[in-house]
BAFI-3210 file (N, C-alpha, C; in Angstrom, 3 decimals, decimal comma, padded with zeros to 6 digits):
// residues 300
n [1|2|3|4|5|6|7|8|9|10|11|12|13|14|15|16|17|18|19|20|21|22|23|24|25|26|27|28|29|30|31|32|33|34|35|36|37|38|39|40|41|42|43|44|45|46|47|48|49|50|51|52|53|54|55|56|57|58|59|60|61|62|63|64|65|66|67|68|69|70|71|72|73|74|75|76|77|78|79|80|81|82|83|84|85|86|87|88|89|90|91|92|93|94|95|96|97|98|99|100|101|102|103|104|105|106|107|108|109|110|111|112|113|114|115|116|117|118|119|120|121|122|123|124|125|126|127|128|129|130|131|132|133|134|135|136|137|138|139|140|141|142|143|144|145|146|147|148|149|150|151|152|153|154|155|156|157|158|159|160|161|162|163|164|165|166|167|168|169|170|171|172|173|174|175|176|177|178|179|180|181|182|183|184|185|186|187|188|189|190|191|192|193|194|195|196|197|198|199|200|201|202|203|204|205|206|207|208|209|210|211|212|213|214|215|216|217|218|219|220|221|222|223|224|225|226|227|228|229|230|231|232|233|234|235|236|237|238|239|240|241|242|243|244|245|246|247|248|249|250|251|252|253|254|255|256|257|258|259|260|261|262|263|264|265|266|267|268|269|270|271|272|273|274|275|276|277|278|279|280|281|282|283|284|285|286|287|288|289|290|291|292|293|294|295|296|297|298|299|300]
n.u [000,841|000,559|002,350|-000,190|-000,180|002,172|003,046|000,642|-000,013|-000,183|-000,668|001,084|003,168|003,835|003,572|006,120|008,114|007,152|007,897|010,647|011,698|010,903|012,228|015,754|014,671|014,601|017,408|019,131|018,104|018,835|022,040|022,059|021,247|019,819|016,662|015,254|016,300|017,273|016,062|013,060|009,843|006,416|003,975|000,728|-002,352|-005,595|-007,288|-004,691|-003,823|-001,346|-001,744|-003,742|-006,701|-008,446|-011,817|-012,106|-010,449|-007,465|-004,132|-002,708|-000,015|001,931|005,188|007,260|008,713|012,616|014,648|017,171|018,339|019,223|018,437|020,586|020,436|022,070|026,284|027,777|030,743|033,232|033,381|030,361|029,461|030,600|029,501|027,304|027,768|027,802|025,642|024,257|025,744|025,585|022,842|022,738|023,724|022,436|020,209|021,266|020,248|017,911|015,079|014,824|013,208|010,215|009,474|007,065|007,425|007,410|007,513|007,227|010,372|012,055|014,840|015,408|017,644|017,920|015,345|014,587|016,214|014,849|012,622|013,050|014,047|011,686|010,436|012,200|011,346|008,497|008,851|007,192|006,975|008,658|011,450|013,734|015,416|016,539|018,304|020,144|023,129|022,820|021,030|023,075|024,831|023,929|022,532|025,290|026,234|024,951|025,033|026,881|024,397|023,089|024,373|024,494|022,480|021,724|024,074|022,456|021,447|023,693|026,554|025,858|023,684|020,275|018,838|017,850|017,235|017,177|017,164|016,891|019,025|019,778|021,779|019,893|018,422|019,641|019,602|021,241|022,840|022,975|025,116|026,771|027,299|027,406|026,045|022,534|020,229|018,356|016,137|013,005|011,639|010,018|010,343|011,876|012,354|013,110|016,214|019,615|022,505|024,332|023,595|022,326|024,591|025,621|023,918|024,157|026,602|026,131|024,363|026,131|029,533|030,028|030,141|028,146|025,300|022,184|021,089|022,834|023,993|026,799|029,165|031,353|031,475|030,886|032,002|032,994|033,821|036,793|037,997|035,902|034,319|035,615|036,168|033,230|032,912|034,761|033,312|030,965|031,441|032,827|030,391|029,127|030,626|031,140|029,431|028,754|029,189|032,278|031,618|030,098|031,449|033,301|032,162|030,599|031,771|030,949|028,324|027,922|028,687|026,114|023,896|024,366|024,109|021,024|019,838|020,288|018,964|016,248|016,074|016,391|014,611|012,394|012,320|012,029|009,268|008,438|007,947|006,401|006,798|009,324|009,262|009,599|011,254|012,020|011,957|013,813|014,968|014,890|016,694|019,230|019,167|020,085|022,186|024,604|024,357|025,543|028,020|029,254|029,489|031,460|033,282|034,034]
n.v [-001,189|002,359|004,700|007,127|009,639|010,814|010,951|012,341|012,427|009,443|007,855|009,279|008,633|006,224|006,236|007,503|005,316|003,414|004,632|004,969|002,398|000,441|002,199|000,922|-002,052|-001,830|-000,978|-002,974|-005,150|-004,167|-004,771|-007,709|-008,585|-010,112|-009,295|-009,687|-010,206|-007,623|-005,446|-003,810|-005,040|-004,314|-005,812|-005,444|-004,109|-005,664|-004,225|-003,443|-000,718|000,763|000,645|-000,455|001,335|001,168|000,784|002,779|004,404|004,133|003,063|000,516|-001,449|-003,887|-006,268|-008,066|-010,534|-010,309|-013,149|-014,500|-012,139|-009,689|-007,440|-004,821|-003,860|-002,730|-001,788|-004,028|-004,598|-003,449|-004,439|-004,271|-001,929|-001,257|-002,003|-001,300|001,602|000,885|-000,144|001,911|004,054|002,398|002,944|005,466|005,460|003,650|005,461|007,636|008,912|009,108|011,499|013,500|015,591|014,542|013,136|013,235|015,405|013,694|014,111|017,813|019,939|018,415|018,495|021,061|022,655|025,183|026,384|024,844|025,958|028,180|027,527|026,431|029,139|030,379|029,045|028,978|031,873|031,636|029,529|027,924|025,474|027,015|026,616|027,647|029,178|027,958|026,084|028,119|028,217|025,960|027,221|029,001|027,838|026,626|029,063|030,322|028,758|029,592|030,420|028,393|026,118|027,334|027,377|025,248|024,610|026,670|026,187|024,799|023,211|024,528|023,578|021,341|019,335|018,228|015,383|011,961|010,963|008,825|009,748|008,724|007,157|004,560|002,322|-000,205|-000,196|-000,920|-004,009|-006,902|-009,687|-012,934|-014,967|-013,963|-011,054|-009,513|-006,287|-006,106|-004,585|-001,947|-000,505|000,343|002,716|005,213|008,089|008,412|010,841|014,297|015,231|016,079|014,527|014,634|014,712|012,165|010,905|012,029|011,637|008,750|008,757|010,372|008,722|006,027|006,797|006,436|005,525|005,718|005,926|007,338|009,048|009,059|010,489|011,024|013,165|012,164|010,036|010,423|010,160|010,947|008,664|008,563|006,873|004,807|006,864|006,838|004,380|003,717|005,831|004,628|002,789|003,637|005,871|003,917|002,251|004,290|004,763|006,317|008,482|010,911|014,442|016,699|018,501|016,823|015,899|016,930|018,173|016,374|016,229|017,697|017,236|015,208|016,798|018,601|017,515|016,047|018,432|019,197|017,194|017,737|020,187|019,423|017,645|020,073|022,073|020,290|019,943|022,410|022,570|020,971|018,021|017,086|015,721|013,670|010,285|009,739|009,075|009,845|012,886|014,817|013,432|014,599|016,499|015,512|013,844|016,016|017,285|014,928|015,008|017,653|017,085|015,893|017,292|019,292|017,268|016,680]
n.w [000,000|-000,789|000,713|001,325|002,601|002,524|-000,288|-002,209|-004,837|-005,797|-008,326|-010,084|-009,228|-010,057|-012,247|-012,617|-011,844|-013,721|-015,702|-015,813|-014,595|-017,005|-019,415|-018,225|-018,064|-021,364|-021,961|-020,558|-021,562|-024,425|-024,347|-024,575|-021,866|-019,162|-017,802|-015,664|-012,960|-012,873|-012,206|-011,189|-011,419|-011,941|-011,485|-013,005|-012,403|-012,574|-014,663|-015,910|-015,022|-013,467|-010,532|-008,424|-007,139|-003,729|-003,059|-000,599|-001,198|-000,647|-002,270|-003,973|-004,820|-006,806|-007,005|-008,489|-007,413|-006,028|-006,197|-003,846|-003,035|-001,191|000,810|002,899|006,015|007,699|007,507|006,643|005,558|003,977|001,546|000,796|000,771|-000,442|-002,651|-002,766|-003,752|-006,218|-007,237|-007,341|-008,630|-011,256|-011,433|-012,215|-014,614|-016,128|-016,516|-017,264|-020,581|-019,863|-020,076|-017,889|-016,941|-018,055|-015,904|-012,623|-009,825|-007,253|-004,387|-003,870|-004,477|-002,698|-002,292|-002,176|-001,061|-001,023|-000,194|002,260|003,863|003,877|004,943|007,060|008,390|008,510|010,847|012,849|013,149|013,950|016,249|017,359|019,155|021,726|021,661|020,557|021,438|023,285|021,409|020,254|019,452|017,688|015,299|014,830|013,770|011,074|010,073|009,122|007,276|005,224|002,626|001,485|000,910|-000,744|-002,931|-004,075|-005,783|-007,212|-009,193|-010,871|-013,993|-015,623|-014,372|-013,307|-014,603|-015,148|-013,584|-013,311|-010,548|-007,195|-004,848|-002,106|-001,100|000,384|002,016|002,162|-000,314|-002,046|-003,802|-003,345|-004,430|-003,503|-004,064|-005,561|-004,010|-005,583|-006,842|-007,724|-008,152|-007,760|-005,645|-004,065|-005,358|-005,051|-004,815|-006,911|-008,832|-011,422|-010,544|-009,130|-010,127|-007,661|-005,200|-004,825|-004,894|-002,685|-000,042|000,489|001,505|003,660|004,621|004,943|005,373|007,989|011,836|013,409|015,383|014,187|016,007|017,867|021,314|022,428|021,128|020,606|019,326|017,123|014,010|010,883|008,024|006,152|004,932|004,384|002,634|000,639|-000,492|-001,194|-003,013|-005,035|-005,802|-006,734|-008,554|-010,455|-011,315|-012,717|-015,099|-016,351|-017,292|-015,412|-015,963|-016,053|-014,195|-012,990|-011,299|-009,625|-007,954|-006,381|-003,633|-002,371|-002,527|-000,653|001,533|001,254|001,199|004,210|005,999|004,935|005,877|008,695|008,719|008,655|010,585|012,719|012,282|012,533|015,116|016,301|015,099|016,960|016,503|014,564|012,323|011,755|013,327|016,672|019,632|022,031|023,939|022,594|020,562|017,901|018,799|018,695|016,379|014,998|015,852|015,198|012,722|012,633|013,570|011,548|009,110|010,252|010,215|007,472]
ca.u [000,000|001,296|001,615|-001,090|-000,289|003,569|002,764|-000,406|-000,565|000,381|-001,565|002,113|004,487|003,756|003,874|007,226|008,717|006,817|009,079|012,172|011,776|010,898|014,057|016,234|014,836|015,128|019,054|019,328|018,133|019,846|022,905|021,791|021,486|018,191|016,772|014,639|016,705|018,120|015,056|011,971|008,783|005,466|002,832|000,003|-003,889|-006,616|-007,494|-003,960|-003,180|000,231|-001,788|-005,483|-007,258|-010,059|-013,287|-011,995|-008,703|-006,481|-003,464|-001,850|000,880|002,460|005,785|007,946|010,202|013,427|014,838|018,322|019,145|019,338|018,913|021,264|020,634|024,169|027,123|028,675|031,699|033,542|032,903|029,269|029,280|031,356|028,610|026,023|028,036|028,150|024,636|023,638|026,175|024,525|021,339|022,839|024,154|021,545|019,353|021,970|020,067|016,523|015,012|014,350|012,204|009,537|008,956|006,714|008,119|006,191|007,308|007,842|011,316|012,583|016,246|016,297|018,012|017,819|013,808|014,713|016,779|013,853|011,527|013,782|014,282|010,576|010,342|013,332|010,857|007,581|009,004|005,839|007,382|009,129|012,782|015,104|016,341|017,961|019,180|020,895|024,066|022,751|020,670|023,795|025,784|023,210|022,994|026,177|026,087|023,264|025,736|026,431|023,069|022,129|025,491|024,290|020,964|022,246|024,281|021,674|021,339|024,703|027,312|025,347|023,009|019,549|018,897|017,039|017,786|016,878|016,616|016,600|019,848|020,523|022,446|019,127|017,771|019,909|019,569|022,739|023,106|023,641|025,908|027,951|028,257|027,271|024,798|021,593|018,536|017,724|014,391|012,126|011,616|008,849|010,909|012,992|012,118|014,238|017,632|021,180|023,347|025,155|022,282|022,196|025,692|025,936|023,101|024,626|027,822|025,890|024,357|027,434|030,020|029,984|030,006|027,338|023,572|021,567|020,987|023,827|024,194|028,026|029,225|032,699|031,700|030,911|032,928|033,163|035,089|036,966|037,999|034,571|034,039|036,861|035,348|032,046|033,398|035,068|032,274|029,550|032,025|032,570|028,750|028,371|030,920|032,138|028,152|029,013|029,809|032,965|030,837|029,335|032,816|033,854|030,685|030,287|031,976|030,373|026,999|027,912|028,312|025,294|022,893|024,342|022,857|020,307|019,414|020,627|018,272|015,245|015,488|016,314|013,158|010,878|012,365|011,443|008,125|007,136|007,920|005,218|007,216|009,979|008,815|010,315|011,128|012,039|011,833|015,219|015,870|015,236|017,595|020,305|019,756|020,763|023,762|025,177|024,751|026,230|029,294|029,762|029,725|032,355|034,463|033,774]
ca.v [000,000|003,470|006,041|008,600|010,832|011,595|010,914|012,715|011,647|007,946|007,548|009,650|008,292|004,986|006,321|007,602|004,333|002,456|004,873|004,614|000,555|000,013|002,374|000,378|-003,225|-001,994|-000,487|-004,463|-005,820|-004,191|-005,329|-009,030|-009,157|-010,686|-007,524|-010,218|-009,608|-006,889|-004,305|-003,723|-005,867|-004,361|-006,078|-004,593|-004,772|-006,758|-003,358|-003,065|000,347|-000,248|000,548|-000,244|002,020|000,429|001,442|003,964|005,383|003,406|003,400|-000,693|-001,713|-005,326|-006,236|-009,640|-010,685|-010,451|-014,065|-014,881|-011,280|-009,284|-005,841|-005,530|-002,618|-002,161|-002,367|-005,386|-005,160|-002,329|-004,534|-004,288|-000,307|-000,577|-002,816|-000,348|002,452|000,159|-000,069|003,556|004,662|001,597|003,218|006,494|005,133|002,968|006,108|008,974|009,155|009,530|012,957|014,015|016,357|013,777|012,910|014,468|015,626|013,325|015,334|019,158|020,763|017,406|018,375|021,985|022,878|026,894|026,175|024,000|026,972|029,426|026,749|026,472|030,578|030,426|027,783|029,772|033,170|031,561|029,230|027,177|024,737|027,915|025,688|028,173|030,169|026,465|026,230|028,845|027,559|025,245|027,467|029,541|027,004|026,692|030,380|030,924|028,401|029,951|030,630|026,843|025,573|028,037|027,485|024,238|024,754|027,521|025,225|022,924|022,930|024,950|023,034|020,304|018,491|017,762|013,842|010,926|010,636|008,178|010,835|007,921|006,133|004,274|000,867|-001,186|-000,175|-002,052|-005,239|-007,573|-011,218|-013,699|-015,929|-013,546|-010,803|-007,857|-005,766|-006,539|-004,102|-000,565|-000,794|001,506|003,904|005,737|009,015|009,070|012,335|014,852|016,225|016,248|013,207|014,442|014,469|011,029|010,506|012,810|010,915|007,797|009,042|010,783|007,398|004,847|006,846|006,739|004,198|006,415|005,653|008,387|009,978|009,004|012,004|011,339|013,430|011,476|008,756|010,551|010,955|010,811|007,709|009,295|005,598|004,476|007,089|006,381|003,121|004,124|006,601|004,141|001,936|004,666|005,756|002,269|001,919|005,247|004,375|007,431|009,005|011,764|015,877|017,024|019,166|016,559|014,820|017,939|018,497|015,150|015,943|019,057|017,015|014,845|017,746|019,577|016,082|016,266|019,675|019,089|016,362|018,406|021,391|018,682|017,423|020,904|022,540|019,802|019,965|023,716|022,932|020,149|017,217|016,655|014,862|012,195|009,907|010,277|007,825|010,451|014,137|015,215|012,477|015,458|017,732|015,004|013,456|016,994|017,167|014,331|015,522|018,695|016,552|014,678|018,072|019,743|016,280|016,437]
ca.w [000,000|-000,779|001,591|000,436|003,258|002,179|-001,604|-002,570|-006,236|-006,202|-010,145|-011,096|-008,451|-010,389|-013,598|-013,043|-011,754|-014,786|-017,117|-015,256|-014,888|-018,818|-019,765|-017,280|-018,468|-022,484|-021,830|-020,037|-023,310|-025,792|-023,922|-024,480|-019,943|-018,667|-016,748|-014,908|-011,487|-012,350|-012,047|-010,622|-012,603|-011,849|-011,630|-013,298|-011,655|-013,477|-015,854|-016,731|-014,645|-013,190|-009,238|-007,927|-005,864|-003,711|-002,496|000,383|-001,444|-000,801|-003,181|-003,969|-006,511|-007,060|-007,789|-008,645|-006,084|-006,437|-005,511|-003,777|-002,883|-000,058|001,189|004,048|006,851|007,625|006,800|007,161|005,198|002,889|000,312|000,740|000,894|-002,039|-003,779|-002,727|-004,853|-007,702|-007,699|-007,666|-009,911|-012,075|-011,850|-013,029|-016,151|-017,166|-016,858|-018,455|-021,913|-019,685|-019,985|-016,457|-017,553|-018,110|-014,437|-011,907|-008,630|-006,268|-003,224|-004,560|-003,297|-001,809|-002,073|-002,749|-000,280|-000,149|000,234|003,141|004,785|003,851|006,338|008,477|009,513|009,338|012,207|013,845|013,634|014,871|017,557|017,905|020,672|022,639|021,656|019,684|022,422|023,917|020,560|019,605|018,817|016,553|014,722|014,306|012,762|009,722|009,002|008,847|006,152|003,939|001,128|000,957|001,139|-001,675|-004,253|-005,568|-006,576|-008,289|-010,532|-011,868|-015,492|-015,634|-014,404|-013,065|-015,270|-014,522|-013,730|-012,861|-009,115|-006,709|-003,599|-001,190|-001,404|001,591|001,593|001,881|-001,139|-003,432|-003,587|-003,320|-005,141|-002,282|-004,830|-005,982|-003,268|-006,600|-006,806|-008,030|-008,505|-007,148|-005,157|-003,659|-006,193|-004,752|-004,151|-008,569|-009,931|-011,474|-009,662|-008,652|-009,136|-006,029|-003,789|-004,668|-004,014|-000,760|000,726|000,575|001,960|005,314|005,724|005,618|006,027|009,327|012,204|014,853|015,480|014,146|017,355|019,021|021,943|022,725|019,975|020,409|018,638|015,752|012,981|009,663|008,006|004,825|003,661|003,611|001,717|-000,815|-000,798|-001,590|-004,319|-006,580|-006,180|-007,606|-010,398|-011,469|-011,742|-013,217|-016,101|-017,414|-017,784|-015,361|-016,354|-015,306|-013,199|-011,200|-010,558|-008,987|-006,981|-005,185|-002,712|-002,055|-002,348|000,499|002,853|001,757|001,990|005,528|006,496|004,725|006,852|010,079|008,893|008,523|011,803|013,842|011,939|012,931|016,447|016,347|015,122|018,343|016,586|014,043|010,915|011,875|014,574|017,566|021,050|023,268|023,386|022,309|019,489|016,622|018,410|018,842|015,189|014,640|016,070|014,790|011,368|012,609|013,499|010,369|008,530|010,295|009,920|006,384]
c.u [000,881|000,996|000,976|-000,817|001,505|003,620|001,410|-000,753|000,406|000,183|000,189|003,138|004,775|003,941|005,422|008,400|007,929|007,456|010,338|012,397|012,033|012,163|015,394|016,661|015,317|017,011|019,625|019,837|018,575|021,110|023,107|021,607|019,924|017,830|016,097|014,713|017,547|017,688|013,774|010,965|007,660|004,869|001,702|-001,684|-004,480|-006,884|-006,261|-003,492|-001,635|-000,092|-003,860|-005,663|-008,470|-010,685|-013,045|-010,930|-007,216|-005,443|-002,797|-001,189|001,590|003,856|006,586|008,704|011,441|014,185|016,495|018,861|018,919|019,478|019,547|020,881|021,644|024,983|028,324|030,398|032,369|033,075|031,458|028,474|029,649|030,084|027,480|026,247|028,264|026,657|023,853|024,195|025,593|023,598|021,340|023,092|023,443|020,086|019,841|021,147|018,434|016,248|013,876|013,002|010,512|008,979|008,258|007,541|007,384|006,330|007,827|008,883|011,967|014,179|016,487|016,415|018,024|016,096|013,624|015,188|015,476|013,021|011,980|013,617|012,709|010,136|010,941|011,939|009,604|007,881|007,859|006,393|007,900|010,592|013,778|016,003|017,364|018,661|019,984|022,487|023,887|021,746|022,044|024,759|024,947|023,131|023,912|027,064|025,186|023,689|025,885|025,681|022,728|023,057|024,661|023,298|020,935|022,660|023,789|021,352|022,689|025,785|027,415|023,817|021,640|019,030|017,864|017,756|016,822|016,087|016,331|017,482|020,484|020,772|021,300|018,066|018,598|020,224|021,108|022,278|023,582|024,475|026,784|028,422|027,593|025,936|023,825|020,926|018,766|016,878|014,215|012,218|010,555|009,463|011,513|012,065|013,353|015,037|018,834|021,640|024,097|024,858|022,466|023,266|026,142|025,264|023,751|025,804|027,265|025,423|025,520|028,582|031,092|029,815|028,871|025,846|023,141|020,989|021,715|024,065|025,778|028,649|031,224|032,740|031,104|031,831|032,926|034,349|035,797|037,697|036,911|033,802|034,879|035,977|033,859|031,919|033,924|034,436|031,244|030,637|032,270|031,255|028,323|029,334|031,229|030,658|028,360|029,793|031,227|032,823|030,521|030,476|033,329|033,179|030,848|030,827|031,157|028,639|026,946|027,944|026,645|023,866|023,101|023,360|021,970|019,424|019,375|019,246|016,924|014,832|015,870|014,806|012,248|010,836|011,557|010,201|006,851|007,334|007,086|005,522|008,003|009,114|009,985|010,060|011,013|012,070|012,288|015,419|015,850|016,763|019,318|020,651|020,191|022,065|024,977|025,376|025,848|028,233|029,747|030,031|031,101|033,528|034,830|034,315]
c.v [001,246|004,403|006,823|009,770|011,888|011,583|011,352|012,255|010,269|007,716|007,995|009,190|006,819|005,191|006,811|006,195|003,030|002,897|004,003|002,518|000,230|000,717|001,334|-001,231|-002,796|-001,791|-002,308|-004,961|-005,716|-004,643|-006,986|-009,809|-009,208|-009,981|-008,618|-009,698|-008,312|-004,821|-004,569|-004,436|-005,460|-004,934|-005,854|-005,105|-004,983|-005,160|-002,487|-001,568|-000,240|000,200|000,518|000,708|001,447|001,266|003,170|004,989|004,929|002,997|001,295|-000,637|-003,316|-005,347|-007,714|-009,705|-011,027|-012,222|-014,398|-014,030|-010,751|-007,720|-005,880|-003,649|-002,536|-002,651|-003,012|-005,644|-004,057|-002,963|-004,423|-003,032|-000,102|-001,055|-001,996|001,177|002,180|-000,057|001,306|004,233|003,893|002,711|004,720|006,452|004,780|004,277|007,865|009,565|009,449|010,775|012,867|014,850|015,471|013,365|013,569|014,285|014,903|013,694|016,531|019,520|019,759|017,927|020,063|023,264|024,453|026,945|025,606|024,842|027,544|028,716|026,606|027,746|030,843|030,260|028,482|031,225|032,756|030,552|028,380|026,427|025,528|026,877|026,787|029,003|028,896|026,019|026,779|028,894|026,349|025,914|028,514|029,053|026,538|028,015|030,859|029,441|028,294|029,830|029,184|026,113|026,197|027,572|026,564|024,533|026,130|027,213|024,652|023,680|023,843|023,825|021,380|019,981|017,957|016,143|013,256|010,667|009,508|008,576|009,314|006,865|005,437|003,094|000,305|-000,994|-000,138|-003,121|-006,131|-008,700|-012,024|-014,834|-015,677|-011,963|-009,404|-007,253|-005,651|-005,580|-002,943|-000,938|000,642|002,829|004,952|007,321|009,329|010,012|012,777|015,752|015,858|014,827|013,342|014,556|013,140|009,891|011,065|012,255|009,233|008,086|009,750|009,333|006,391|005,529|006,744|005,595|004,555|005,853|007,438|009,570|009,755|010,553|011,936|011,406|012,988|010,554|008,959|010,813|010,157|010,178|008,288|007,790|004,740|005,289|007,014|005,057|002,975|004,996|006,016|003,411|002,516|004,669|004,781|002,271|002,744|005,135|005,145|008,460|009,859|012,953|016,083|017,844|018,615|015,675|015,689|018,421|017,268|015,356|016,987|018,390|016,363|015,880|018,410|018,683|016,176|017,092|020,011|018,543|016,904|019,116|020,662|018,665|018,679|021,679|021,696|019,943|021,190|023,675|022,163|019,067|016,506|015,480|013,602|012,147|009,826|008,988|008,356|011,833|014,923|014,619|013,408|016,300|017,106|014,626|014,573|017,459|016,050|014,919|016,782|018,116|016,273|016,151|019,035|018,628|015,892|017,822]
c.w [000,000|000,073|001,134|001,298|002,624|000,378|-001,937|-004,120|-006,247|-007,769|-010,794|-010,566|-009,250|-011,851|-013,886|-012,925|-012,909|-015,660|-017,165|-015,138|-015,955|-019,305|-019,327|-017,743|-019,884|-022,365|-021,648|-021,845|-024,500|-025,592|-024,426|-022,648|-020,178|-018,296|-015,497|-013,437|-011,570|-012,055|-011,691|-011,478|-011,702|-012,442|-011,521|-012,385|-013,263|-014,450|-016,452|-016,332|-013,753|-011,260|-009,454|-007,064|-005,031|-003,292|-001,435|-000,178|-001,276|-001,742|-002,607|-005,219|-006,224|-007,665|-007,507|-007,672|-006,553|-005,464|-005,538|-003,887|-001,749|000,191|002,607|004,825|007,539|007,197|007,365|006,900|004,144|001,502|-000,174|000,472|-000,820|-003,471|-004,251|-003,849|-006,299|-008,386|-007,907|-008,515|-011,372|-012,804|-012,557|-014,088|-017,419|-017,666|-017,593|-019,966|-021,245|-019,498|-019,212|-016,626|-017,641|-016,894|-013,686|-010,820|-007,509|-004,939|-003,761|-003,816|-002,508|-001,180|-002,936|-001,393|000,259|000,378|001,526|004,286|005,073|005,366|007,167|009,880|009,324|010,371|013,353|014,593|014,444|016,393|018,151|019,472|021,869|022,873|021,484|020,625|023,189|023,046|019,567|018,567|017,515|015,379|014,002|012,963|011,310|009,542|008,783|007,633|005,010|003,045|000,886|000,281|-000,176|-002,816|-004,621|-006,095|-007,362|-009,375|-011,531|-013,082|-015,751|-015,637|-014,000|-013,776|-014,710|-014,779|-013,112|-012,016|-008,259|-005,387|-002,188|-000,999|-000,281|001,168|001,556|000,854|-002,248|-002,564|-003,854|-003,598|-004,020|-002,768|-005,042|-005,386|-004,232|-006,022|-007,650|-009,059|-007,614|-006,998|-004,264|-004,451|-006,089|-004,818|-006,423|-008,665|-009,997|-010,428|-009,562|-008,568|-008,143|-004,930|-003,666|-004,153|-002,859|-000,067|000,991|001,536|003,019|005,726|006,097|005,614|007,124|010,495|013,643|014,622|014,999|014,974|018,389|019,903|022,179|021,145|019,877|019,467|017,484|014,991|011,442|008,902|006,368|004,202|003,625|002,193|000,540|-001,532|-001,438|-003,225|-005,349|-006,620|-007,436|-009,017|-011,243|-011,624|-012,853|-014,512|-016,888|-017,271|-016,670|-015,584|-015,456|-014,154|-012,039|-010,693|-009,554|-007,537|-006,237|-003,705|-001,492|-001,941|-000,826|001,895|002,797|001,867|003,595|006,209|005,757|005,588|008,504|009,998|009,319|010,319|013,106|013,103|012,635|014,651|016,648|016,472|016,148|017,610|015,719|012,607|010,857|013,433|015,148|019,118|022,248|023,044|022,502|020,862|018,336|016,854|018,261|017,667|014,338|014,447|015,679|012,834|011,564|012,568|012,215|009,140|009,185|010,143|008,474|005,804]
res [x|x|x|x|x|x|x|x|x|x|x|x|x|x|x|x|x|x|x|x|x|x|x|x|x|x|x|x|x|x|x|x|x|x|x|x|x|x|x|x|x|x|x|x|x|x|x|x|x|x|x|x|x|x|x|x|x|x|x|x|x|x|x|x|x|x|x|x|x|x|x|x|x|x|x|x|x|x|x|x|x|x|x|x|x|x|x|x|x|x|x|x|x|x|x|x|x|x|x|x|x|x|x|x|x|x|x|x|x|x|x|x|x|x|x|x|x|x|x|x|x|x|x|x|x|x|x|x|x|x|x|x|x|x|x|x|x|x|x|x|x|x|x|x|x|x|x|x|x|x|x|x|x|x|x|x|x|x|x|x|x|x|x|x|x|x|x|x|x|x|x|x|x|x|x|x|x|x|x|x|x|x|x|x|x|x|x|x|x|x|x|x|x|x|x|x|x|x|x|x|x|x|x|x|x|x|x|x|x|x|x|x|x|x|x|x|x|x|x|x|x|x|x|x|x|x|x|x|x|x|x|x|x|x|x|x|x|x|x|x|x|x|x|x|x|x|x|x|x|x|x|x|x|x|x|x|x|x|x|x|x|x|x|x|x|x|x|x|x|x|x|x|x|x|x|x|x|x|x|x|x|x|x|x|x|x|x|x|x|x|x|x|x|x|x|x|x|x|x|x]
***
């Protein structure tokens, strides 16, 4: 079942992952490779739309199982990190010749990051929870990276290229071959529309990284591993196969920091606003999964 509350038009979230799939399997096939396991296979409902809706609204979609692979939620092994950049740079390659353009945005503004500031020093000015005055220091340390936050999205169609992104690249959403150890299949595509291949590679690189819990509070034991990310980096470019601009070779690294505080800004805004968007265990856990990002950006 699709979330309808964080996806409001499912009818296009499905139509963009029925493009992006069929590109994906034909690229396979002209190759002479099976695409069988090596992409997503919806399965269509009985009138042939590629999702049912039932009676109340409810949004469903169907898809083949992938058999004798594995999504792994951590990481077990450099080589496994490395597998994970082999499959996302993959998925950039096989989709280089797709025109982005074509996609809708099924969340608007996901990753544009000066829009993300703007909500932020909103949050800062109304103060709903009565927080910002206990976090001052951490609201400082994002405006006094506004200019950051704003350069890339300045770039795009300039020096960076607009793309078929994934926007959701964490290690357990590629699939791994339990025979041979590679990497499989990209999954969960609920999130591709057009943007930044270095969102897609900075996001990857705030989640693994790193060896901290997401809200770890002893900010000792954060830090940022720079030969995971090596490791991670010639994984993706092997995947990606030459099909990135000299632009976005230059940028990556610059994406990985600003995915970070991206992610920082996310969860000190919602703290600001009481808590209403990530779930939460204990009071604090927004302002701490804050600070850990904050770490990983100054170690970066």
């Amino acid at each position: 079942r699709i979330n309808t509350v964080a996806f409001k038009d499912p009818v296009s979230l499905m139509e963009n992952i029925g493009l992006v799939t069929a590109h994906i399997r034909a690229s396979y096939e002209a190759e002479g490779i099976d695409p069988a396991r090596r992409v997503l296979n919806i399965i269509p409902a009985d009138n042939g739309t590629l999702l049912y809706v039932d009676p109340e609204g409810g949004a469903w979609r169907a898809y083949g199982f992938v058999e004798d692979a594995t999504a792994y939620n951590a990481i077990e092994s450099a080589a496994l990190f490395r597998e994970a950049g082999v499959g996302f740079g993959e998925f950039q390659t096989r989709l280089s010749d797709f025109p982005a353009e074509k996609l809708t945005e099924t969340i608007p503004g996901f990753h544009n990051t000066a829009c993300r500031f703007e909500t932020f020093m909103a949050s800062v000015e109304k103060d709903a929870a009565g927080r910002a005055a206990s976090v001052a220091d951490e609201i400082q340390f994002f405006t006094s990276r506004k200019a950051l936050m704003s350069s890339i999205v300045d770039r795009l169609g300039g020096e960076l290229p607009l793309r078929v992104t994934h926007n959701d690249t964490k290690l357990n959403n590629v699939l791994i071959d339990d025979e041979t150890g590679k990497a499989l299949c990209v999954i969960d595509l609920d999130t591709v529309m057009p943007g930044l291949s270095i969102n897609d590679f900075g996001d990857s690189i705030r989640f693994g990284a790193n060896h901290c819990a997401e809200d770890e509070k002893d900010l000792s034991k954060v830090n940022f591993d720079i030969e995971l990310y090596k490791i991670y980096a010639r994984g993706f470019l092997e995947g990606a196969q030459g099909s990135l601009t000299e632009g976005e070779l230059e940028y990556l690294p610059w994406g990985a920091r600003l995915m970070t505080l991206e992610c920082g800004i996310r969860f000190l805004t919602d703290y600001l606003d009481g808590d209403h968007y990530f779930r939460i265990h204990y009071p604090e856990q927004n302002l701490d999964r804050c600070r850990t990002q904050f770490k990983l950006v100054r170690d970066m």
